[in-house]
C-alpha positions in Angstrom: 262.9 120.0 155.4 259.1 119.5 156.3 259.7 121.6 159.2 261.0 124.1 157.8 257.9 124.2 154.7 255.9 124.3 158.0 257.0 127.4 159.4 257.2 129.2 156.0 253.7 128.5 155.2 252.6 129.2 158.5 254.1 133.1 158.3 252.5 133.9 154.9 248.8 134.8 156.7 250.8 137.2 158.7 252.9 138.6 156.1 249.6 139.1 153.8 247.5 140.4 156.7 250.6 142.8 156.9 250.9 143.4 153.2 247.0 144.7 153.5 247.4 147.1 156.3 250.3 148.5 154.7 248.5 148.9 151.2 245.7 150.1 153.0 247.3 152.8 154.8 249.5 154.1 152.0 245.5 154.6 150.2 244.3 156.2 153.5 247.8 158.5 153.3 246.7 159.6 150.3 243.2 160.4 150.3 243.9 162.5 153.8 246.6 164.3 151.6 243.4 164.4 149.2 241.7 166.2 151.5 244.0 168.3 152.9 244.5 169.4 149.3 240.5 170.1 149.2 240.0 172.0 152.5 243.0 174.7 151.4 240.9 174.8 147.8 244.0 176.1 146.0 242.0 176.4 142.8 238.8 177.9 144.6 236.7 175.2 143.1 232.6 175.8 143.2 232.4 172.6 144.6 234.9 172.2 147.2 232.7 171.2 149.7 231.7 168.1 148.2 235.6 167.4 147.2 235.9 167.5 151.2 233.0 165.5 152.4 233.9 162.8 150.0 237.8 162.8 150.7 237.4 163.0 154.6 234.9 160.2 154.2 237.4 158.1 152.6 240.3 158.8 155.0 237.6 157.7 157.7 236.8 154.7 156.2 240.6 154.0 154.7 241.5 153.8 158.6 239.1 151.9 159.6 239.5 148.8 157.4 243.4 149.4 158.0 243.1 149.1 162.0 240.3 146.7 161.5 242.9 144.3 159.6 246.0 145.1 161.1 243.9 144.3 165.0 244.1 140.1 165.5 242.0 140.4 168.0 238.5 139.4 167.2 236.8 142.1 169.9 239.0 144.9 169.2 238.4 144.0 165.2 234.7 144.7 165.8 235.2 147.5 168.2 237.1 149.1 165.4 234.5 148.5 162.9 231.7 150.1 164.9 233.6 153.0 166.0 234.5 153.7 162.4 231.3 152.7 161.4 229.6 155.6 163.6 232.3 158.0 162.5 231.9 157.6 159.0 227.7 157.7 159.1 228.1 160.6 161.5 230.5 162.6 158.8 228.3 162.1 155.7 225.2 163.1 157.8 226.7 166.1 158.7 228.5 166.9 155.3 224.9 166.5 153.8 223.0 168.7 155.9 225.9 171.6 155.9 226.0 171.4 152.5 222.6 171.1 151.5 221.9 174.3 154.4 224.7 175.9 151.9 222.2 177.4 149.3 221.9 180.1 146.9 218.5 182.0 146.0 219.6 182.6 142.6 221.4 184.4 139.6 220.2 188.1 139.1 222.2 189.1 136.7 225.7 187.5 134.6 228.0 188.9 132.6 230.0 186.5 130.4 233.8 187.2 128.9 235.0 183.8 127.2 235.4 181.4 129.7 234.7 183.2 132.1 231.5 185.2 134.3 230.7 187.7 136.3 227.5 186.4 138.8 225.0 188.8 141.1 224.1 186.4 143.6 220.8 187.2 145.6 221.5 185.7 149.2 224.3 184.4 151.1 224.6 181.3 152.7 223.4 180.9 156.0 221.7 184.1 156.7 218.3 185.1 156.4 218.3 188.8 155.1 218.9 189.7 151.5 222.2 190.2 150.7 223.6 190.2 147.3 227.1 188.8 146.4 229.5 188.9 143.2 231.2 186.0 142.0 233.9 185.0 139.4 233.1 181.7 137.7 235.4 180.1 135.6 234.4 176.5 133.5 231.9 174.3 133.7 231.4 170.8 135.4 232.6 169.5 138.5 236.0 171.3 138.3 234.2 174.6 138.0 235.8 177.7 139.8 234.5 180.4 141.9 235.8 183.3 143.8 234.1 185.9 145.7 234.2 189.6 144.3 231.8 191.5 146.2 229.8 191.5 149.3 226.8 193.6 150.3 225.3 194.9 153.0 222.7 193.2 154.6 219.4 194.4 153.2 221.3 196.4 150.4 220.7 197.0 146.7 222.4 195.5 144.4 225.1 196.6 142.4 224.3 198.7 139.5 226.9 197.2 137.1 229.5 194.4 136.9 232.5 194.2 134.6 235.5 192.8 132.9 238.7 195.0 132.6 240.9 192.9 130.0 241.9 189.5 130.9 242.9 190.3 134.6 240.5 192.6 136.5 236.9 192.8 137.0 234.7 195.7 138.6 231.7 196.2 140.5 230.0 199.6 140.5 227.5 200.2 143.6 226.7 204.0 144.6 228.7 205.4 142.8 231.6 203.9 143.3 233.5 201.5 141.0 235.8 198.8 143.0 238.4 197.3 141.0 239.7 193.5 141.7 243.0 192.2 140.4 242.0 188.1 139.1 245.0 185.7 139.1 244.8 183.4 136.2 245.5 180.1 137.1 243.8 179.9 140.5 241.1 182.4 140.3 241.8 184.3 143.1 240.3 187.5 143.2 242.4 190.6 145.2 241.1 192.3 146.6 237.4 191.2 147.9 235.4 194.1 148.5 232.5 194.9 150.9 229.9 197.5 150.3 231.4 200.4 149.4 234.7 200.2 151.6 237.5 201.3 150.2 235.9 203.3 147.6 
């Protein structure tokens, strides 16, 4: 009978150590589902990038402390750790700087229906001319929505007005021209996203 109490007890630091991998990667399942569901941006969420950086960050480090407890072996343990140790660093560095490169000059002009508003954009990100953009925003906080409307040419003017057509269309007029969007409630996606004065 003592022999057998022996062996029982013995297994049970295997069966934990188990237990915790398993836990572990069921977490690290779900936040890379997470951040699956934040790189396809559904929703079109303002601030989708950061939704990314933080889910992918937590997927690297989920994995790590799942290997790093399902691995016995003392070297390997700390080989793991390291490796995802330098992964994780490296992917919020980079996160950062990419999204911190990603920045607007400013609002130049906003027109507001309920919820909802239309915003001229001065500058897009990652270029250095002047080029003016039109985006949908929807709410407020982190959750806030945005979908693009309008693009300009590089070194172009403005549009001369922006506007809402009932509750499901908006309209840019540039040059003469007035381009009409179709918005889709739920998601805020905008159809179609015009350039200039294509398809006018």
């Amino acid at each position: 009978m003592s022999g057998l109490r022996l062996t029982a007890r013995s297994s049970l630091p295997g069966m934990t150590t188990l237990r915790r991998a398993l836990v572990l990667a069921a977490i690290a399942i779900l936040a890379a589902l997470l951040a699956g569901l934040a790189v396809l941006d559904p929703f079109h969420l303002r601030h989708a990038q950061w939704f990314v950086a933080a889910t992918v960050l937590a997927t690297i480090v989920l994995v790590t402390l799942t290997l790093a407890v399902a691995v016995r072996i003392y070297a390997l343990r700390v080989l793991v750790l390291v490796v995802g140790g330098i992964g994780a660093v490296g992917w919020a560095a980079v996160a950062y700087l990419t999204i911190g490169l990603d920045d607007e000059r400013g609002a130049v002009a906003e027109v507001a229906s309920g919820d909802r508003r239309l915003v001229v954009l001065e500058g897009e990100p990652f270029t250095i001319d002047t080029v003016f953009r039109v985006v949908l925003r929807s709410g407020a906080g982190p959750f806030e929505q945005e979908s693009p409307v309008w693009l300009g040419e590089p070194e172009g003017a403005a549009p001369d007005e922006v506007s809402f057509r009932g509750a499901d269309e908006v309209a840019v007029r540039t040059g003469g021209c007035v381009l009409v969007s179709r918005v889709e409630p739920v998601t805020l996606l905008v159809d179609p996203v015009h350039r200039g004065t294509a398809g006018c």
